[in-house]
N, C-alpha and C positions, 0 to 999 in steps of 0.2 A: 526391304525398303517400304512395303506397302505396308507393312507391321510398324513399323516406324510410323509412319505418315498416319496410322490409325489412332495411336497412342498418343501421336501429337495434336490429331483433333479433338480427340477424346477429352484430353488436359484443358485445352481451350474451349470446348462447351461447359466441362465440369468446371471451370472456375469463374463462368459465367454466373450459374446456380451458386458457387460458394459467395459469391457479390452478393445475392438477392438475399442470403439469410444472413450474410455477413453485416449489410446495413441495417438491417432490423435490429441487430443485437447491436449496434455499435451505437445505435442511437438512443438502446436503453441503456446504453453505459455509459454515453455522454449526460445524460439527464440526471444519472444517479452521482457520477464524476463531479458536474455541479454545483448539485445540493451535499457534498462533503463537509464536514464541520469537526473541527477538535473535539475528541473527545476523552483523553487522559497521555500522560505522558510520564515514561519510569524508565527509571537507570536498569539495563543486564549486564551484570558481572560478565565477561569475558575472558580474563585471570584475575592473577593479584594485582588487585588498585588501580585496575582499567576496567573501563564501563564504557557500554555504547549506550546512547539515548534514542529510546523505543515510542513512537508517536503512533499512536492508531486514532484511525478518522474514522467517521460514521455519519449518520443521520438516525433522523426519531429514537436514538436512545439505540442503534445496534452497531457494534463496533464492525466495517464494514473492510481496513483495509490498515496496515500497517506500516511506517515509514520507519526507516535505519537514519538515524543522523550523526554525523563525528563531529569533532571538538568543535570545529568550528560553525558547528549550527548547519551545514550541507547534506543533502539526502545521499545516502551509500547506494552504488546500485546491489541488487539483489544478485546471493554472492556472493559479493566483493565487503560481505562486512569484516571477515578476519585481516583484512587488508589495512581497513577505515581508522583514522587515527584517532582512539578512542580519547576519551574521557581519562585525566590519571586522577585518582581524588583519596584520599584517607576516610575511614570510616566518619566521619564529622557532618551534622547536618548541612543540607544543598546551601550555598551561596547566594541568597535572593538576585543577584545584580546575575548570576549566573543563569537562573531561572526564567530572569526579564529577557535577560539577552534571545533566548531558544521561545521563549513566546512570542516574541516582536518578531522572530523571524520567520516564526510557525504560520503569521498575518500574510505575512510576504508570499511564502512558501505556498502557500494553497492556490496562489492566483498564476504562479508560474508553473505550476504543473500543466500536463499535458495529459491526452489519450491518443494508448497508439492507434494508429489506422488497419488492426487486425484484431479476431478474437480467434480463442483456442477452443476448440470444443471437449470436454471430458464426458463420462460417461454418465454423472450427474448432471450434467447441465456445459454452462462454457464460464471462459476467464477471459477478462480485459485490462490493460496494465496501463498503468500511471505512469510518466516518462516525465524527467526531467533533465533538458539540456540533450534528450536524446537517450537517455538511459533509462533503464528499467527499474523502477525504485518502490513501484505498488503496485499488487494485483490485488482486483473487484474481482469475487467467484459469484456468479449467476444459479439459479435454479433452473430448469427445463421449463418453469412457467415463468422465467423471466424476473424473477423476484431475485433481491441480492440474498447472500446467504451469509450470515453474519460468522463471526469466529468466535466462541464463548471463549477458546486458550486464551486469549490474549490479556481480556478482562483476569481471568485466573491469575496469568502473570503478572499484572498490573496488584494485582491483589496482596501478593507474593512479595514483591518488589522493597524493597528498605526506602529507598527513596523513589518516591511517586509524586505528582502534581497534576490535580489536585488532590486532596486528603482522599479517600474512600465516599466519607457522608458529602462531601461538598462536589464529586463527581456528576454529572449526567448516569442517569440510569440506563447501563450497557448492556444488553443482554447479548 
């Protein structure tokens, strides 16, 4: 019992300290969450003639966090994309009215995301996740000096991509 009662104090001072570091970071994640901005968006093949649309945000030109979206312009939560009801399209250049659509909604889209109210710690630094409607649908990865830490794959993929928006030269410069 007294092993018990040590462990359950234990729990309760230590998660006092995980608050005090936990708001530090949460407030560089709201600050960095904030200033998120479009910065390209490409179709990934999933099989034959289905495609999920790939939206990565960032700031100052570093691609910073990556959103799953299905047909109907909705964020996938993370996961749950083999599930998402993709994209069906024929090898044929994008549908501009198609493209409008996932832009207009991308305007929307950034204002109704959210941050959750915990961070994860790794051994590089820590992760903070984007939530919408309550689901998990974007992680921010931090540095241990608190700087985000950008994802060069995604740009690659973007790069890769048959269909991408905007062209490669007409993009923000993504590092």
């Amino acid at each position: 019992m007294r092993r018990v009662f040590a462990v359950l104090v234990g729990l309760v001072l230590g998660s006092g300290w995980a608050q005090d570091w936990g708001a530090e970071y949460l407030s560089r994640c709201q600050e960095v969450a904030d200033n998120l901005r479009f910065q390209f968006m490409y179709l990934e093949r999933v099989s034959e003639n289905r495609w999920l649309v790939r939206v990565v945000l960032g700031r100052a030109g570093f691609a910073l966090t990556r959103l799953t979206l299905d047909a109907l312009a909705e964020p996938v939560q993370i996961g749950l994309e083999d599930l998402a009801q993709a994209l069906t399209r024929q090898d044929s250049p994008p549908d501009p009215q198609l493209l409008r659509r996932f832009t207009n909604r991308l305007q929307r889209l950034q204002r109704e995301l959210n941050l959750a109210n915990y961070v994860v710690l790794e051994p590089r630094g820590y992760r903070c996740f984007l939530t919408y409607l309550g689901r998990v649908v974007g992680i921010l990865r931090f540095t241990q000096n608190n700087f985000p830490r950008p994802e060069p794959r995604w740009r690659e993929a973007y790069l890769r991509a048959a269909v991408r928006y905007p062209e490669p030269g007409m993009a923000p410069d993504t590092r």
